[in-house]
VOGU-3710 file (C-alpha; in Angstrom, 3 decimals, decimal comma):
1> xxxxxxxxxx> -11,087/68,756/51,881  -8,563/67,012/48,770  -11,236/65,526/46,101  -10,050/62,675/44,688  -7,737/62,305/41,933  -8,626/61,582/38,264  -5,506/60,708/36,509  -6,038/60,396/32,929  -3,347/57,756/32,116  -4,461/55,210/35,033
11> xxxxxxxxxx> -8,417/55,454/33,936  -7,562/55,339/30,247  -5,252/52,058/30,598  -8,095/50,439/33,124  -10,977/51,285/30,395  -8,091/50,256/27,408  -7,582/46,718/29,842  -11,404/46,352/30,319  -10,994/43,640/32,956  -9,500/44,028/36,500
21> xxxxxxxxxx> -8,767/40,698/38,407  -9,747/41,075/41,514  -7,682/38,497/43,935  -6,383/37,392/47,239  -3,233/36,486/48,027  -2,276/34,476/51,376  1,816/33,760/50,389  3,542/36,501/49,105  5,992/34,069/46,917  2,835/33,598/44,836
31> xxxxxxxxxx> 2,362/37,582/44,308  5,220/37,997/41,474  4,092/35,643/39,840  1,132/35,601/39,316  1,420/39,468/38,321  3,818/38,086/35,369  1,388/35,503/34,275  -1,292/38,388/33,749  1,350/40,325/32,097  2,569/37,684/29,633
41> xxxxxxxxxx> -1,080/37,037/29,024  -1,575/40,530/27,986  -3,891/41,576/31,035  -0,966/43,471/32,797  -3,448/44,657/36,023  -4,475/43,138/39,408  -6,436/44,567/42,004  -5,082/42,990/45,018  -7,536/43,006/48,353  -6,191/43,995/51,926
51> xxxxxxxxxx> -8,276/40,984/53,302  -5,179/38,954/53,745  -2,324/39,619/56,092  -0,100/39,070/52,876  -1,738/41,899/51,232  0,798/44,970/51,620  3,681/42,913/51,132  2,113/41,629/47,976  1,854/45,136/46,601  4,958/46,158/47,505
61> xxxxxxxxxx> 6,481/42,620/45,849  4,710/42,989/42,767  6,087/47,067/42,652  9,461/46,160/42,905  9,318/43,538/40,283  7,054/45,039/37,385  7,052/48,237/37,695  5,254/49,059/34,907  2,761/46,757/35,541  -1,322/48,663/36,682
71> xxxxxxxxxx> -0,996/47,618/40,232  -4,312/48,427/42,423  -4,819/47,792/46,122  -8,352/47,017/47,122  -10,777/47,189/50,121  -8,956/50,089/51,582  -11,220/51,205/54,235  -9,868/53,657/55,605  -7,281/56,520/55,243  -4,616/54,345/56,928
81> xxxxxxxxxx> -4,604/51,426/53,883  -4,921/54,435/51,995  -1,610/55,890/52,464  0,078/52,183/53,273  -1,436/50,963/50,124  0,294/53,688/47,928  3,471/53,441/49,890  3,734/50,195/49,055  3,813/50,906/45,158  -0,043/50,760/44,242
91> xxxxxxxxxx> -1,094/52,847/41,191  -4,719/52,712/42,120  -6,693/52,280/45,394  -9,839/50,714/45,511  -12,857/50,428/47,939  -16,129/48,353/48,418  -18,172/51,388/49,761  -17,963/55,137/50,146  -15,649/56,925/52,490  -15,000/60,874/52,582
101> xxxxxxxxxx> -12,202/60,596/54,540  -10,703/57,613/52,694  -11,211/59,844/48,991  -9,656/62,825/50,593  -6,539/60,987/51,805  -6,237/59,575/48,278  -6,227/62,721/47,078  -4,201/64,591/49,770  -0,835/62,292/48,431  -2,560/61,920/44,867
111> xxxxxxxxxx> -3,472/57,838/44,609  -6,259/57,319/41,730  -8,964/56,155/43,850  -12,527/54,367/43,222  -14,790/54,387/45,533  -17,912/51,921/46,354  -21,731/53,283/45,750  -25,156/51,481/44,648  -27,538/54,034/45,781  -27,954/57,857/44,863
121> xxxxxxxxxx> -27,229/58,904/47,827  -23,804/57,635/47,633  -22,809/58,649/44,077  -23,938/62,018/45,099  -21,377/62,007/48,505  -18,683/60,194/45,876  -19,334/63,630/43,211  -19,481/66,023/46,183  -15,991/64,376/47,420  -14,892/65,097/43,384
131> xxxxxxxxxx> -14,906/60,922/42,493  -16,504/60,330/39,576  -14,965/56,503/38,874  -17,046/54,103/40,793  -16,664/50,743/41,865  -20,290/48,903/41,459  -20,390/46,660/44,278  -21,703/44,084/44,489  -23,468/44,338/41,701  -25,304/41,058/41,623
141> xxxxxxxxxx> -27,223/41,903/44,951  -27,960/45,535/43,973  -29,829/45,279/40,476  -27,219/44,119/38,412  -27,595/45,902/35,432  -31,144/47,005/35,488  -29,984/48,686/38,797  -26,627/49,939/36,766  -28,936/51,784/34,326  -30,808/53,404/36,814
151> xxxxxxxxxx> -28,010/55,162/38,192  -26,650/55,811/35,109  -29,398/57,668/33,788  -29,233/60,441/36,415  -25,438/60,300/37,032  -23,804/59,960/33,739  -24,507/63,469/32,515  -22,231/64,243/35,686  -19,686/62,672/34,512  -19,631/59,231/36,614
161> xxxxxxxxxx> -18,362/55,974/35,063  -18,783/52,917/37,364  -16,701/49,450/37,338  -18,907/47,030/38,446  -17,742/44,261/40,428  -19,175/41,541/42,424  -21,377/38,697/40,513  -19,765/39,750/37,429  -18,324/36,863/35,011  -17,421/35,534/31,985
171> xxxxxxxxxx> -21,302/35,075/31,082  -22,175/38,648/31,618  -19,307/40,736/31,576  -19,974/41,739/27,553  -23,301/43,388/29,033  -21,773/44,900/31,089  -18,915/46,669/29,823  -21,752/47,122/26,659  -23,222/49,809/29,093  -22,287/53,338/28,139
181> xxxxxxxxxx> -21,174/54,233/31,790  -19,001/51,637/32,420  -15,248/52,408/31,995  -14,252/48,519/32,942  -15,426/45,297/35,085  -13,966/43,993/38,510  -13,959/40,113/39,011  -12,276/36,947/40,570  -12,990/34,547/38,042  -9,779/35,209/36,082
191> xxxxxxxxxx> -7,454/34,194/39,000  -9,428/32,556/42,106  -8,258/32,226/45,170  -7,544/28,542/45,167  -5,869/28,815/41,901  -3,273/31,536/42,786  -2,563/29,392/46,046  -1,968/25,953/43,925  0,366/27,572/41,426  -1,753/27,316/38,759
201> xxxxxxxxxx> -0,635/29,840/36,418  -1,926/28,123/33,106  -5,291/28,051/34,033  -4,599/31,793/35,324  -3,013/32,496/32,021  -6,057/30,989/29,947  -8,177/33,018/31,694  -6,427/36,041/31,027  -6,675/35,893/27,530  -9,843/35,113/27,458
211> xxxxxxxxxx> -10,672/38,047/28,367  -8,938/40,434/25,451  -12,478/39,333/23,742  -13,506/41,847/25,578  -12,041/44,804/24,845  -13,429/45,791/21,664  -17,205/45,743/23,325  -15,650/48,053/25,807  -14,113/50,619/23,178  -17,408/50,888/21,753
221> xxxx> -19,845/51,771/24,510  -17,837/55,265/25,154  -17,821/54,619/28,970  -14,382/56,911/28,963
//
């Protein structure tokens, strides 16, 4: 079986970013730009979820336009979104829970891929599939970070960094990317839903910034 692929540049420019929107997008007009509002506000990433039929053609609008920009594709569950996701021009896949045949067909055409686990059981099948970035999720229902800690205790030696995701905001995110395993935070609070459906790109924008607070709590907890 293909382990997944750790590709230094991609994890060092998510830990360097610190924050990944997470959002969904139901037009594809609104996909360009709200990837150049992040951009111009300095937060030049988006993880965009396959939860809307818009999704793929998103990804693949947002590819063609920026192509420099850290474009992720998230809730791929299975190998299928895999592949589709990276043919449409994401940089990084993304999933809410642990698959081994999802991680193998990232790494069979070489997509950076992060997949889900909260327990033990599932950062072991993530290490035995050769992940080692995590997605947290949903962190708020599975300990937060007292739960966080206990995972990292056993699993950071290893080598596993998480990104948690899922209850994470502007109130906590600082304690979070203060842990040592944590190479960044996933969250929708930087461009909602609503927000990226109105058009409102300021707000979006404001948001964004916000967030370069951030960055310097992240470069000292040596998640990388």
């Amino acid at each position: 079986m293909t382990g997944a692929r750790t590709d230094p540049e991609v994890f060092d420019r998510l830990a360097a970013l610190a924050v990944v929107p997470v959002v969904e997008i139901e037009d594809v007009a609104r996909a360009v730009p709200l990837a150049r509002t992040l951009a111009e506000a300095g937060l030049p990433v988006v993880e965009v979820t396959y939860r809307t039929e818009a999704a793929e053609a998103a990804v693949a609008a947002i590819a063609a336009e920026l192509p420099d920009f850290l474009l992720g594709a998230g809730t791929l569950l299975t190998p299928e979104l895999v592949r589709s996701a990276s043919a449409a021009g994401a940089r990084f896949g993304v999933a809410p829970g642990f698959s081994a045949r999802c991680v193998a067909a990232a790494g069979e055409i070489g997509l950076p891929f992060i997949p889900g686990a909260v327990t033990p059981s599932e950062v072991t099948g993530c290490l035995d599939a050769g992940a080692r970035y995590l997605k947290f999720f949903p962190a708020s229902v599975h300990g937060g970070l007292v739960g966080l800690a206990a995972l990292e205790a056993p699993f950071g030696p290893a080598g596993v960094r998480f990104m948690p995701t899922g209850g994470v905001n502007p109130g906590n995110a600082a304690e979070y990317l203060a842990r040592p395993g944590v190479f960044a935070v996933g969250g929708t609070w930087v461009a909602p839903r609503a927000d990226i459906a109105a058009g409102r790109w300021d707000a979006i924008a404001e948001r964004a910034r916000a967030t370069r607070q951030l960055r310097p709590v992240a470069a000292r907890n040596g998640g990388r």
